[in-house]
C-alpha positions, 0 to 999 in steps of 0.5 A: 933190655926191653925192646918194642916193635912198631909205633903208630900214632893216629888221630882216633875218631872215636876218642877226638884225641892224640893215641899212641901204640903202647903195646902189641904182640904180631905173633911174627916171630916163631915162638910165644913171647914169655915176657908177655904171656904165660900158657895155661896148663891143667884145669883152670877155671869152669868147673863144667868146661870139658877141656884141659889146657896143655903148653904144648896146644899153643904155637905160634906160626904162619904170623898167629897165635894158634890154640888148638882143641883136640880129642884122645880115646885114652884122655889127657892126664891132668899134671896138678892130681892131688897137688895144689889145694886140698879137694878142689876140682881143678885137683881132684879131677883125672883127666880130659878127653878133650885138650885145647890152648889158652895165654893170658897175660897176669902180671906181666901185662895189664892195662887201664882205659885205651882201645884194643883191637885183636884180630882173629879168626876160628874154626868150630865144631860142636862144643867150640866155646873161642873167647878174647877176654880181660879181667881185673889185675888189682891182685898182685902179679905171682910171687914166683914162677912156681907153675903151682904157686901161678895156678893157685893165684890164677884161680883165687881172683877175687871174680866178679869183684874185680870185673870181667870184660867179654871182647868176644864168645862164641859157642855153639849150641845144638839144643834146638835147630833153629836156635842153633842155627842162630847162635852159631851166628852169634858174637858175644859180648858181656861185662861182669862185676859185683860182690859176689858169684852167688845170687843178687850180688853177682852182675852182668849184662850183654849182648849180641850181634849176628855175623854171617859167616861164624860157622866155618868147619873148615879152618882155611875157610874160615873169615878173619874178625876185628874185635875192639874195645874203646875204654874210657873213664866214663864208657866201655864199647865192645865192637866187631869190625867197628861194628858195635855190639855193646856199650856201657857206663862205667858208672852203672857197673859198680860193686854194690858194698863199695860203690866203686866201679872196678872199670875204673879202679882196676888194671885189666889183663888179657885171656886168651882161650878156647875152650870147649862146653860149659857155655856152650854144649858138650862137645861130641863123646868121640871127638867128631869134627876136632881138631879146632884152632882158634888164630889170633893175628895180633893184639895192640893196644892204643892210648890217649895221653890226655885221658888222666888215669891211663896208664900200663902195667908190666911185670906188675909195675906201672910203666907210666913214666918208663923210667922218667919220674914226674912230681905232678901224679897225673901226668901219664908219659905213653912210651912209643913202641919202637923205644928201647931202654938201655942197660943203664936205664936210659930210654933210647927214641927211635922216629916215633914220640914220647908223648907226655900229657893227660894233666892240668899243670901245677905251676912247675912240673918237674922230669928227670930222666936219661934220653938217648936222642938221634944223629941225624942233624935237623932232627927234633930234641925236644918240641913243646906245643903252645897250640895246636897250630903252633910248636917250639922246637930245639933241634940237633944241629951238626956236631954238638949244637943246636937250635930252636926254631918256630913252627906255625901253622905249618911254616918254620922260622928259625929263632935263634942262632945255632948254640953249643950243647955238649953231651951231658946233664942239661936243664932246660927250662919253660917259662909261659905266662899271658904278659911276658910270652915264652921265655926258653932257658939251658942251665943259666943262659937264656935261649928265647924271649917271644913275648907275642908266643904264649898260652891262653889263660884257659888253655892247658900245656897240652903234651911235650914229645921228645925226638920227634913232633907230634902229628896234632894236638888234642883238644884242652878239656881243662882250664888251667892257670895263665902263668905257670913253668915247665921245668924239664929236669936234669935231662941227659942229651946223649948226642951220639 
């Protein structure tokens, strides 16, 4: 059983659009969530850096995700020697002075276009190279759980090919003092694709924005940062504390053999790390200044139901539908997160919506799933926006009844008599059309006929929400038929 934490749903300036909370990890509870990240262990990536991830660098406590580098005289032994792939460093290599913690998140988690905010803060000594990153999920997630068979996979990403997204780096550099002094300063964000590492076919872009209080040797002291990203189909925007420090066409990043975008094509994972030299200098040779702890506060990840292509993967599935099947492909239901599914598959609501949209309709849409609605009488079963100052609502009435009620521009009115509706398969229907209005049907019998209710002929069905009514409504960006039919199929009111 899957169980989600708290659901927001907002008005997002930036996006002018209807988000939803679709994922998130608050770090509360007092160990790491295995069903959403896996630790790192050996030596991973970066031939140069001069650390080696160990499970037992990362914790979570004190309401964070704490990664912690620190230094051995006697080094820290590296478990994969001589296993995995025949004379690959990652192999070959001994041990480390140094050991530190890293998360990511590969097949059990991945998502494509949305807004991310992960809050975090760090303390540095020479050599601290703290990174909030992503890559590209087009790979497959693990065949098994064999901690060799994850590595090998983690390491054979087909990189920069699959893209690569800088949320945050930091490091600092000791080369030159005035440098060094600004670098410590420094929030780097970057992205990466292309065909290959090597020459002209790699890409990358970057850049970089100055914050004053970066340079904390002291963990207690050190200042809490928001990191975000905004993804859409079009655009990628990096910020600190909304401030922003990249933005990027999706457009201008394409692979140069295919023509694609990766920032398009793919679902992207999350890296969470700190690691030590490589991009910035060799931390000290007798562990001066160490330990270090990287915290990470949380991560949630918001999306917009009507940005066509959105959608999540978890354990290597798309959960665009959490078990709802649609017959329209671009349809993208965003489940709350303080949903929960049932043994039996059923989707269980709790006060916050299932939002359903990002779609022009076809002439009939078709759902079928299993919903388990609320007790409470008067509450919402299912609302159907018309506009975005006007909704249909059928609503739980005592015992096994209902009705449907009008709400527009914010005043109610009842449209019908209270009828039966016992639990079980129902099918209820929606008929909007410029001529004949709205036309509601359960099963056979016909609940409403409005002829003054319908959709303009430009205008879109904009989203249904099941057991609770959406705050507004996104703004159509597609015309759309004047007469089409939304069938909600074979749904089950579990009318507890």
């Amino acid at each position: 059983m899957r169980y989600f934490l708290l659901l927001t749903v907002l008005l997002a300036a930036m996006l002018g659009a209807e988000e939803v909370l679709v994922w998130q990890d608050e770090f509360n509870v007092g160990s790491l969530n295995k069903q959403y990240w896996t630790p790192e262990v050996g030596f991973v990536r970066n031939e140069r850096a001069a650390q080696i991830y160990r499970a037992d660098r990362v914790a979570v406590r004190g309401g964070s995700l704490q990664l912690t580098a620190t230094y051995s005289s006697r080094g820290y032994p590296n478990p994969y020697l001589n296993k995995g792939d025949s004379g690959a460093w990652q192999s070959t290599r001994p041990s480390a002075d140094y050991a530190s913690g890293a998360v990511n998140s590969l097949g059990k988690f991945s998502m494509r276009y949305g807004r991310v905010e992960i809050r975090a803060k760090f303390n540095v000594a020479s050599g601290a190279w703290p990174a909030l990153w992503m890559l590209g999920s087009l790979q497959a997630p693990p065949p098994s759980e064999d901690v060799l068979t994850f590595w090998n996979m983690v390491r054979n990403c087909p990189w920069p090919a699959c893209g690569e997204i800088d949320i945050l780096e930091y490091a600092t550099r000791d080369d030159a003092p005035a440098q060094a002094a600004r670098d410590r300063r420094t929030v780097w964000s970057t992205f990466h694709w292309g065909d290959s590492w090597q020459g002209a076919a790699y890409k990358h872009f970057g850049k970089t924005r100055l914050f004053d209080d970066l340079d904390q040797s002291n963990f207690a002291k050190a200042p809490w940062h928001r990191y975000g990203m905004t993804w859409t189909p079009d655009r990628i925007t990096l910020t600190c504390d909304d401030l922003e420090v990249i933005t990027m066409a999706t457009a201008d990043m394409r692979n140069p053999a295919s023509g694609k975008s990766p920032f398009r094509e793919n679902y992207f994972h999350f890296i969470l790390n700190l690691a030590l030299g490589s991009m910035a200098n060799p931390p000290p040779p007798n562990g001066k200044g160490y330990p270090i702890t990287f915290a990470i506060d949380y991560v949630r990840v918001w999306q917009d139901p009507t940005v066509i292509g959105s959608g999540i993967l978890l354990k290597g599935k798309e959960d665009k539908f959490a078990h709802l099947t649609s017959n329209c492909p671009t349809a993208r239901l965003l489940v709350p997160t303080d949903a929960r599914e049932g043994k039996s598959g059923d989707l269980a609501l709790g006060r916050s919506p299932a939002v359903l949209g990002g779609f022009a309709p076809t002439h009939t849409l078709t759902l079928s799933s299993e919903v388990t609605l609320p007790v409470r009488a008067s509450a919402p079963i299912l609302t159907l926006c018309a506009d975005e100052k006007t909704y249909l609502e059928v609503i739980r009435g005592k015992g096994n009844t209902a009705a449907i009620r009008l709400i527009r521009a914010g005043k109610r009115a009842a449209l019908s008599a209270s009828f039966p509706l016992e639990p079980g398969r129902h099918t209820l229907r929606l008929t909007t059309s410029a001529t004949d209005g709205t036309i509601l049907t359960l099963g056979e019998t016909e609940l409403l006929r409005d002829a003054s209710l319908h959709l303009a002929a430009n205008e879109p069905i904009r989203f249904i929400t099941f057991a609770a009514r959406p705050s507004s409504a996104p703004s159509p960006n597609k015309p759309a038929a004047a007469s089409r039919t939304l069938l909600l199929h074979a749904i089950n009111l579990q009318l507890p």
